[in-house]
mmCIF file as gemmi writes it, N, C-alpha and C atoms, coordinates in Angstrom:
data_model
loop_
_atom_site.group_PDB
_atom_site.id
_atom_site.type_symbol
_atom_site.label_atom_id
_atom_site.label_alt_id
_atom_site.label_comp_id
_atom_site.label_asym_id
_atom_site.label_entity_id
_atom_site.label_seq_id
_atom_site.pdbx_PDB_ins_code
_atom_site.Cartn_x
_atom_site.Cartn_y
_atom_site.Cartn_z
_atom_site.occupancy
_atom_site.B_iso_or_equiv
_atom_site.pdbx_formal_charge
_atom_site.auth_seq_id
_atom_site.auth_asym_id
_atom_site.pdbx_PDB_model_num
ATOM 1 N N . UNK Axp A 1 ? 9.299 7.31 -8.687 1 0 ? 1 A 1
ATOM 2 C CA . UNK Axp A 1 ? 9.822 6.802 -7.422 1 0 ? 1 A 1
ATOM 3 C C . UNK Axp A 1 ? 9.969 5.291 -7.537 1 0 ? 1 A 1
ATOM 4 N N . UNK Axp A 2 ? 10.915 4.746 -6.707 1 0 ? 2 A 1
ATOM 5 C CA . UNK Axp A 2 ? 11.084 3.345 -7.366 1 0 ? 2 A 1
ATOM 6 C C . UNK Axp A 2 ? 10.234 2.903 -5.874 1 0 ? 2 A 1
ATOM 7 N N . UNK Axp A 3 ? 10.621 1.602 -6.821 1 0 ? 3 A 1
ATOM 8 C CA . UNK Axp A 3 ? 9.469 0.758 -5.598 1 0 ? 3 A 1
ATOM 9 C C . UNK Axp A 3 ? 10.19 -0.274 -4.415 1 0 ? 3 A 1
ATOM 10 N N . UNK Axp A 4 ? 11.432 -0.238 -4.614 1 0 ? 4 A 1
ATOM 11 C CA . UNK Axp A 4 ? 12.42 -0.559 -3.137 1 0 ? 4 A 1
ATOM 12 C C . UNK Axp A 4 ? 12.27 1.168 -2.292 1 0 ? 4 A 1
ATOM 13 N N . UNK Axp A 5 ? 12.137 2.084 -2.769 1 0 ? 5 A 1
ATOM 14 C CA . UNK Axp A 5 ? 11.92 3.211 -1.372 1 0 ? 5 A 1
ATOM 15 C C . UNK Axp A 5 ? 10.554 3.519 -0.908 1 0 ? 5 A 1
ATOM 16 N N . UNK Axp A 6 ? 9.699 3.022 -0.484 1 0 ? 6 A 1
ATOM 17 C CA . UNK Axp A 6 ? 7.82 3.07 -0.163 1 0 ? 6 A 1
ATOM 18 C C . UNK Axp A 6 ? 8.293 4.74 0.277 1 0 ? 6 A 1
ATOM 19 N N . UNK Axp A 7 ? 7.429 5.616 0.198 1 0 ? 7 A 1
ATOM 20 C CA . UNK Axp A 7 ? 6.831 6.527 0.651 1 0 ? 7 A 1
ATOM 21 C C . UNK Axp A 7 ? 6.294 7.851 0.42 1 0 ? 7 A 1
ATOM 22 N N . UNK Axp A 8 ? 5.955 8.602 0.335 1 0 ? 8 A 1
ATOM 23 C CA . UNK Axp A 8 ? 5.911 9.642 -0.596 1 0 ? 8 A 1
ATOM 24 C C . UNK Axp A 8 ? 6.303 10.885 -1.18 1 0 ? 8 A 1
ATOM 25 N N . UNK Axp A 9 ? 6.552 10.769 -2.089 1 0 ? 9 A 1
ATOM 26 C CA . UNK Axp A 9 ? 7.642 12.204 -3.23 1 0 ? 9 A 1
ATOM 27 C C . UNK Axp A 9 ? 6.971 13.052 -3.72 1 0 ? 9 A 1
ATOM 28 N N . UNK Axp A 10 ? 6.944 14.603 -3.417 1 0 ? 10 A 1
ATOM 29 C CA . UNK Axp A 10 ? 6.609 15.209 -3.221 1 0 ? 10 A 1
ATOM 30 C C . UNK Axp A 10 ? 7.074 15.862 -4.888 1 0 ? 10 A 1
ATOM 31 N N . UNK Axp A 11 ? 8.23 15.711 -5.425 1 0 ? 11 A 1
ATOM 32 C CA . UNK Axp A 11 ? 8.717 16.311 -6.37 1 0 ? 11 A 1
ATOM 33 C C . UNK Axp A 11 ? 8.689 15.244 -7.799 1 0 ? 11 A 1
ATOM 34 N N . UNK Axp A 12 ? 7.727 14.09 -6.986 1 0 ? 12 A 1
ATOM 35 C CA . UNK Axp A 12 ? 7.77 12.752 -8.023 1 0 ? 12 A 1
ATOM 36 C C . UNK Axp A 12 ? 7.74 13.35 -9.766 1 0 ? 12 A 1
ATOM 37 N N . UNK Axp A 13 ? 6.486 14.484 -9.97 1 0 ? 13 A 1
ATOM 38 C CA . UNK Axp A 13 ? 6.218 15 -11.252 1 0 ? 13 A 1
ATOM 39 C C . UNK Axp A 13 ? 7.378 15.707 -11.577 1 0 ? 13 A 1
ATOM 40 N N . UNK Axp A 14 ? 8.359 16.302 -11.322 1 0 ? 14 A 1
ATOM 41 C CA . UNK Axp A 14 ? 9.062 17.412 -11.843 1 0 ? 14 A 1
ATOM 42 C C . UNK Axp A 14 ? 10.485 16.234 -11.529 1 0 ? 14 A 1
ATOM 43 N N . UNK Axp A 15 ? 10.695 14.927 -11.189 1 0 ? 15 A 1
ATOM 44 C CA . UNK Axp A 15 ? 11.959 13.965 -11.935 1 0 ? 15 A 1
ATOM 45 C C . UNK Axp A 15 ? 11.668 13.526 -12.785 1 0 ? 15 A 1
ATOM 46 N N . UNK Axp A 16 ? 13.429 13.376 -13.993 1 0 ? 16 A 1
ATOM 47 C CA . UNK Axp A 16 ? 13.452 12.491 -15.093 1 0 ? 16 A 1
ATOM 48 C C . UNK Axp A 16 ? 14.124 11.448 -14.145 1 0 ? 16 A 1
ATOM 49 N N . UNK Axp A 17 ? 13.6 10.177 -15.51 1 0 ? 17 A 1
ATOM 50 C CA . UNK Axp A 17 ? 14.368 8.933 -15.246 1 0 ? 17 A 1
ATOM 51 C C . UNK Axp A 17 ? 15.747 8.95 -14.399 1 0 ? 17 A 1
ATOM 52 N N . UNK Axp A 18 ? 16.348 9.611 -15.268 1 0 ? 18 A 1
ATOM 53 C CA . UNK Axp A 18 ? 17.695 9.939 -14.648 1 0 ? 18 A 1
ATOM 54 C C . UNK Axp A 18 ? 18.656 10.276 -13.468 1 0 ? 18 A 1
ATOM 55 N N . UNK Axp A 19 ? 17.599 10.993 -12.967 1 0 ? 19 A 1
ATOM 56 C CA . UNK Axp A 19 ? 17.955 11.543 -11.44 1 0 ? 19 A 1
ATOM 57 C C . UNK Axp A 19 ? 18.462 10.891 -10.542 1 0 ? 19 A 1
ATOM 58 N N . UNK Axp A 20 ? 19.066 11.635 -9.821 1 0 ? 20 A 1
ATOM 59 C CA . UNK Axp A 20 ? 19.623 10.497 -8.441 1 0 ? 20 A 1
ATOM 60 C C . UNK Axp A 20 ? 18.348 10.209 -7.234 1 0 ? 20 A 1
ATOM 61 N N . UNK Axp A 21 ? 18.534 9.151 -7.2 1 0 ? 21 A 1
ATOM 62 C CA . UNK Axp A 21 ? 17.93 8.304 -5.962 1 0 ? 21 A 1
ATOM 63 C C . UNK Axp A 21 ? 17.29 9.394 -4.684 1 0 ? 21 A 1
ATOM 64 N N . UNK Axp A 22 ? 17.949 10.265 -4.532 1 0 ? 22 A 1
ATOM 65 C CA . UNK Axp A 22 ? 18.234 11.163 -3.322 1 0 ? 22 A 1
ATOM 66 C C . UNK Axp A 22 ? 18.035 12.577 -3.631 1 0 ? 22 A 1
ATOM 67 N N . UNK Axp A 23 ? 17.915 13.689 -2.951 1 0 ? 23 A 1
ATOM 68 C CA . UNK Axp A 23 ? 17.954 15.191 -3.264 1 0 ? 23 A 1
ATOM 69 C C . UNK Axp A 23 ? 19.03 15.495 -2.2 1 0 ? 23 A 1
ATOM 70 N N . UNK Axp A 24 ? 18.981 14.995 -1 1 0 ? 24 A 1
ATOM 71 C CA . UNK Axp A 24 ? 19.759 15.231 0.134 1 0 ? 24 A 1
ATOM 72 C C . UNK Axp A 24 ? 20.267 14.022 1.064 1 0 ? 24 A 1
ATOM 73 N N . UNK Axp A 25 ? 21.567 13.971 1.105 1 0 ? 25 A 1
ATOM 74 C CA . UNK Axp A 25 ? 21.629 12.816 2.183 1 0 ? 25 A 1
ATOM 75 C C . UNK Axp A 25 ? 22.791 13.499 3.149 1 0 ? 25 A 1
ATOM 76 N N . UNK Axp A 26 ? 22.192 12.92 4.562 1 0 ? 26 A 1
ATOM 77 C CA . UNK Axp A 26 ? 22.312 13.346 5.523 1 0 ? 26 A 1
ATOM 78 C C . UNK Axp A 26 ? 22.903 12.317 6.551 1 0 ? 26 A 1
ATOM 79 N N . UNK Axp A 27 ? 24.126 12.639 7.093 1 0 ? 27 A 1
ATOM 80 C CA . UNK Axp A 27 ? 24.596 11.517 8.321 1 0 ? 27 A 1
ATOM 81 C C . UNK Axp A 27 ? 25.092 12.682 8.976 1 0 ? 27 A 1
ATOM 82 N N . UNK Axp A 28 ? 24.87 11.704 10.398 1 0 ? 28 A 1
ATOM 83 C CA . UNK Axp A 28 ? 24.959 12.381 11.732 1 0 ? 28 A 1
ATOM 84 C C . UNK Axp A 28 ? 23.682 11.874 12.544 1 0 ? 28 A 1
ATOM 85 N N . UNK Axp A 29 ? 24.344 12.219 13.934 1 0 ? 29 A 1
ATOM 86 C CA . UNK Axp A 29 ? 23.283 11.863 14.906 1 0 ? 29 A 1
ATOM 87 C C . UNK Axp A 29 ? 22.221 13.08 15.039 1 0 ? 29 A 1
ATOM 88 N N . UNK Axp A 30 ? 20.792 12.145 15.349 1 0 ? 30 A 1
ATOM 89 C CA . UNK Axp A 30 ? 19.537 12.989 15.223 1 0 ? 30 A 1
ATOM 90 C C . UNK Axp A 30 ? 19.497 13.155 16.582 1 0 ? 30 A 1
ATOM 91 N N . UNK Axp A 31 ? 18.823 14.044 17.68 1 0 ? 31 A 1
ATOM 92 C CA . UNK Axp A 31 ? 18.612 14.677 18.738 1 0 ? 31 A 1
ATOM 93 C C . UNK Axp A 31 ? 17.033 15.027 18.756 1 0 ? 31 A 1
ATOM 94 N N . UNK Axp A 32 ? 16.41 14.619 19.872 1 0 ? 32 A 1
ATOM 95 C CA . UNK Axp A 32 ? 15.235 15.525 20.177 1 0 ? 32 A 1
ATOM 96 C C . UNK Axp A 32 ? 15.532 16.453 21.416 1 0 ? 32 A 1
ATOM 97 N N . UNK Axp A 33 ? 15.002 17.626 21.093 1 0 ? 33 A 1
ATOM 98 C CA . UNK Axp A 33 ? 15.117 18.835 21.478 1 0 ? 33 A 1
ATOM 99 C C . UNK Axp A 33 ? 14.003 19.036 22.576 1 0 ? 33 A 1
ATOM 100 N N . UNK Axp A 34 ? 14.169 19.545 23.675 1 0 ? 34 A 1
ATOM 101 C CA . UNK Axp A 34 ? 12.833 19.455 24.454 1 0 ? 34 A 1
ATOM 102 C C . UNK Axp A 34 ? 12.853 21.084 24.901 1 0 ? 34 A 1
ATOM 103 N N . UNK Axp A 35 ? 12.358 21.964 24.585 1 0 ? 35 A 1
ATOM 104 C CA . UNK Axp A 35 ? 12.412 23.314 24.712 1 0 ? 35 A 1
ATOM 105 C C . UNK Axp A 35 ? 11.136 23.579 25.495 1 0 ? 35 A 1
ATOM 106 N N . UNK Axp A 36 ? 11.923 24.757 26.363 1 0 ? 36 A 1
ATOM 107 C CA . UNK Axp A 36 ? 10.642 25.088 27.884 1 0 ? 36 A 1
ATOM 108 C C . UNK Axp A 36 ? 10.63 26.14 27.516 1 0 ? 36 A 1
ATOM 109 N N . UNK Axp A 37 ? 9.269 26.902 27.658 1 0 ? 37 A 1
ATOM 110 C CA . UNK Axp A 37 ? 9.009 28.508 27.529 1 0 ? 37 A 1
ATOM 111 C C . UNK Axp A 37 ? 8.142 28.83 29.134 1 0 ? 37 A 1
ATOM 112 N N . UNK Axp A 38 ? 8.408 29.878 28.954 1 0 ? 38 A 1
ATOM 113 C CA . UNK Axp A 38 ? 7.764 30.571 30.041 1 0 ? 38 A 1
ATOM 114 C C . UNK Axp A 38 ? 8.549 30.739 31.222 1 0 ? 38 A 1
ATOM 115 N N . UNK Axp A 39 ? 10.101 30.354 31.437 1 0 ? 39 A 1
ATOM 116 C CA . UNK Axp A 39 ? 10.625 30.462 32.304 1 0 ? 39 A 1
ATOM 117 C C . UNK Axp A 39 ? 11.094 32.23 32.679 1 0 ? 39 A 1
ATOM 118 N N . UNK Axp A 40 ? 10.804 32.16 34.217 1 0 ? 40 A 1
ATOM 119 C CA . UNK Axp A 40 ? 10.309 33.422 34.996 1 0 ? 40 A 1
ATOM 120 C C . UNK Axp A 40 ? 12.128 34.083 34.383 1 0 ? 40 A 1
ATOM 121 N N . UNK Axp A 41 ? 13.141 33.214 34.453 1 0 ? 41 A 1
ATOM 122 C CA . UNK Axp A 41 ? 14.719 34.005 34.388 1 0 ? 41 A 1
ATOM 123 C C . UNK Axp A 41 ? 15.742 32.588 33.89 1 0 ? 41 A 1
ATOM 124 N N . UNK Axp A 42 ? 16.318 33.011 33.527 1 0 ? 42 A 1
ATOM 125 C CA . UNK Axp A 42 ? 17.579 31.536 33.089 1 0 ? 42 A 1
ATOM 126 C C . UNK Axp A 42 ? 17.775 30.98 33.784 1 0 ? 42 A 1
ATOM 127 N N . UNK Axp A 43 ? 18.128 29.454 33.694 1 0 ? 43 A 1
ATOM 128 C CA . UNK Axp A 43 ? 17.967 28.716 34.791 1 0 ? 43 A 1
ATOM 129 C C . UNK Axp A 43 ? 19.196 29.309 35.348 1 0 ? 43 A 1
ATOM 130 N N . UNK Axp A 44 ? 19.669 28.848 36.73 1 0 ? 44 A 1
ATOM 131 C CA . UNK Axp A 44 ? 20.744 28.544 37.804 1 0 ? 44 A 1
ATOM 132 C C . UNK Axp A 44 ? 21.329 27.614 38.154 1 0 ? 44 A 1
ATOM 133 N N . UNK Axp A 45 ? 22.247 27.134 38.481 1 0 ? 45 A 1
ATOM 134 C CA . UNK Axp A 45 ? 22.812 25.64 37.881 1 0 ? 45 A 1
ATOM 135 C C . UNK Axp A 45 ? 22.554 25.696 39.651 1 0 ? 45 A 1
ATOM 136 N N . UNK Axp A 46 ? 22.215 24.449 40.389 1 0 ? 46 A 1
ATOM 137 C CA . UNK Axp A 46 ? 21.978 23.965 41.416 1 0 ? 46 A 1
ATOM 138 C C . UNK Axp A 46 ? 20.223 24.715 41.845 1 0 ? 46 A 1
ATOM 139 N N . UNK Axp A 47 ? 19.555 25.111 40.897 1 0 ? 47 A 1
ATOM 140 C CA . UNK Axp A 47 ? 18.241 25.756 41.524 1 0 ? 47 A 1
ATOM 141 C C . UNK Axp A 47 ? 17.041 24.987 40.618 1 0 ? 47 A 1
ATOM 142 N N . UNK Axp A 48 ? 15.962 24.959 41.071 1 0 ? 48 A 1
ATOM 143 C CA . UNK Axp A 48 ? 14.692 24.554 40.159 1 0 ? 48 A 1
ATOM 144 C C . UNK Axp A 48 ? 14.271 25.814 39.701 1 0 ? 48 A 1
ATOM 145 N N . UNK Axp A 49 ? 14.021 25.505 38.342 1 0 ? 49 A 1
ATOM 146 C CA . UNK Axp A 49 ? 13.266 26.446 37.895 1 0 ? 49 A 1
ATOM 147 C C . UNK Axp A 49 ? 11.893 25.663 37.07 1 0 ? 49 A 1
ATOM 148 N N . UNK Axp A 50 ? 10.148 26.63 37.14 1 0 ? 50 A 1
ATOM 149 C CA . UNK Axp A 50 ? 9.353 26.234 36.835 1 0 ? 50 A 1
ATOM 150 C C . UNK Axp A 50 ? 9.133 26.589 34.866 1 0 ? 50 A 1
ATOM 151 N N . UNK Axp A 51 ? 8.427 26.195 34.446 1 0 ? 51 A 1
ATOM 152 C CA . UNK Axp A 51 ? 8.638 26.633 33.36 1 0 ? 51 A 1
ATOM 153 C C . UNK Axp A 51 ? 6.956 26.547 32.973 1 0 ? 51 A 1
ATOM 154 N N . UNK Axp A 52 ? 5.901 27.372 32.419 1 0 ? 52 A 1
ATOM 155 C CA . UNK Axp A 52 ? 5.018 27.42 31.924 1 0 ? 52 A 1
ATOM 156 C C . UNK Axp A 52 ? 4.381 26.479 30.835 1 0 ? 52 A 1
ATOM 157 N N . UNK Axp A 53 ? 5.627 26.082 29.793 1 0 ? 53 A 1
ATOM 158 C CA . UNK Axp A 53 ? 5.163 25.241 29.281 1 0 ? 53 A 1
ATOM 159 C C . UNK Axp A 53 ? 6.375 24.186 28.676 1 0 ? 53 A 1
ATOM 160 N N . UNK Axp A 54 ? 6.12 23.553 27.28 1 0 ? 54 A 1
ATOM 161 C CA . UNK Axp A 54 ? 7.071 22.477 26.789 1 0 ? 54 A 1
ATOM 162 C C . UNK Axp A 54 ? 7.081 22.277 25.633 1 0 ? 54 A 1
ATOM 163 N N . UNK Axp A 55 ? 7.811 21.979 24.705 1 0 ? 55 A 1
ATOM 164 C CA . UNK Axp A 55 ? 7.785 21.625 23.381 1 0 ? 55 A 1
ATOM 165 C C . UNK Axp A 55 ? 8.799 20.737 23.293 1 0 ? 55 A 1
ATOM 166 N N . UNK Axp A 56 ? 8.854 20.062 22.21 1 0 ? 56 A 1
ATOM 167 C CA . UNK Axp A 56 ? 9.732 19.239 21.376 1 0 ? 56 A 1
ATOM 168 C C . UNK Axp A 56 ? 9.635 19.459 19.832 1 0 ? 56 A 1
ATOM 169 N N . UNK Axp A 57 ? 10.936 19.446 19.341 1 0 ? 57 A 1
ATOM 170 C CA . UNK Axp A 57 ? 11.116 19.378 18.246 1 0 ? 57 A 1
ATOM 171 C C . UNK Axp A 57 ? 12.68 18.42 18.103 1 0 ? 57 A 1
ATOM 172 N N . UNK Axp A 58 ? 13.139 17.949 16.63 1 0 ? 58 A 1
ATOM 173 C CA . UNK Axp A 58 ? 14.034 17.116 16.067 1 0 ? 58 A 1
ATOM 174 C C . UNK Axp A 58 ? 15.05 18.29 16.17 1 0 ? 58 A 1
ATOM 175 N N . UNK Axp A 59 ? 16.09 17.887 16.543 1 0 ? 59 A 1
ATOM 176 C CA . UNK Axp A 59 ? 17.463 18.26 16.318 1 0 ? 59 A 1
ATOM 177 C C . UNK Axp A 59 ? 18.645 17.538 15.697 1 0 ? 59 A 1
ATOM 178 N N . UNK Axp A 60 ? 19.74 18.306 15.983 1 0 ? 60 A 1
ATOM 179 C CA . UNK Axp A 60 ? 21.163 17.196 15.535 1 0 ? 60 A 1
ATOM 180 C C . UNK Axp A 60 ? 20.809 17.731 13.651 1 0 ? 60 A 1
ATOM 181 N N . UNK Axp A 61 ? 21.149 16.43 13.055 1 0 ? 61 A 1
ATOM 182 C CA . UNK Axp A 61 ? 21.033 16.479 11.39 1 0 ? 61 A 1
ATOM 183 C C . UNK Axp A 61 ? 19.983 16.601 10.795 1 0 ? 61 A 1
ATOM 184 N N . UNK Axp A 62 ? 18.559 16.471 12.038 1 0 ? 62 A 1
ATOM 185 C CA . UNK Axp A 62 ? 17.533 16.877 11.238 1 0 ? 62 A 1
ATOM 186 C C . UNK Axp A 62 ? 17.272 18.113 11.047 1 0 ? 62 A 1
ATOM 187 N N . UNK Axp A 63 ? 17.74 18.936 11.832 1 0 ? 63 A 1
ATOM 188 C CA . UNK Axp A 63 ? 17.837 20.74 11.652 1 0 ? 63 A 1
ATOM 189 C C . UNK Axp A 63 ? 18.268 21.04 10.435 1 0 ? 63 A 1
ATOM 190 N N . UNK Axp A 64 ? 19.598 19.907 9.995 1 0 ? 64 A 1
ATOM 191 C CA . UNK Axp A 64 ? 20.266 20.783 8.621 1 0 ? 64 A 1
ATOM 192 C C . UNK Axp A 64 ? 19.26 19.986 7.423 1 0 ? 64 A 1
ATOM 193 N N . UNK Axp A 65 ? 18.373 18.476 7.824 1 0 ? 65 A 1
ATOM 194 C CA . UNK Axp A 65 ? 17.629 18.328 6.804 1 0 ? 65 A 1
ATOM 195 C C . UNK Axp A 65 ? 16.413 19.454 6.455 1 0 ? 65 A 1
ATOM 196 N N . UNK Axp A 66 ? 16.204 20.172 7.484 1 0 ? 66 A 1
ATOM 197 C CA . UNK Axp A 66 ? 15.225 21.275 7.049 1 0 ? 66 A 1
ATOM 198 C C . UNK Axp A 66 ? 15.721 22.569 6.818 1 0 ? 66 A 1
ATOM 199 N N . UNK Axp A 67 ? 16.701 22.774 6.784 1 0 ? 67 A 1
ATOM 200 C CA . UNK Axp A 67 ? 17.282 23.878 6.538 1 0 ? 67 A 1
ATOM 201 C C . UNK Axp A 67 ? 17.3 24.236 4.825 1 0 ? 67 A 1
């Protein structure tokens, strides 16, 4: 791993010299995702609905970086 990119490489043992810089590069806009569970029925557009609970996760291009 060179030492202009700090952080850590996971596949550091199994590159030659040679390799490219990168395994994956990725453009596009990133998104966080805020996902509700527990809702009693789909929402209704002009109604509240409660929802049990909440999550977040990364969306947008980070979906296809984990893909």
């Amino acid at each position: 791993m060179s030492t202009d990119t700090p952080g850590i490489d996971p596949l550091e043992a199994l590159r030659a010299p040679r390799d490219p810089a990168c395994d994956v590069f990725l453009t596009g806009p990133v998104f966080l995702d805020i996902i509700f569970t527990g809702l009693d029925s789909a929402p209704v557009r002009g109604t509240e609905s409660w929802a049990r609970g909440m999550g977040s996760s990364p969306g947008g291009v980070a979906n296809m970086a984990t893909a």
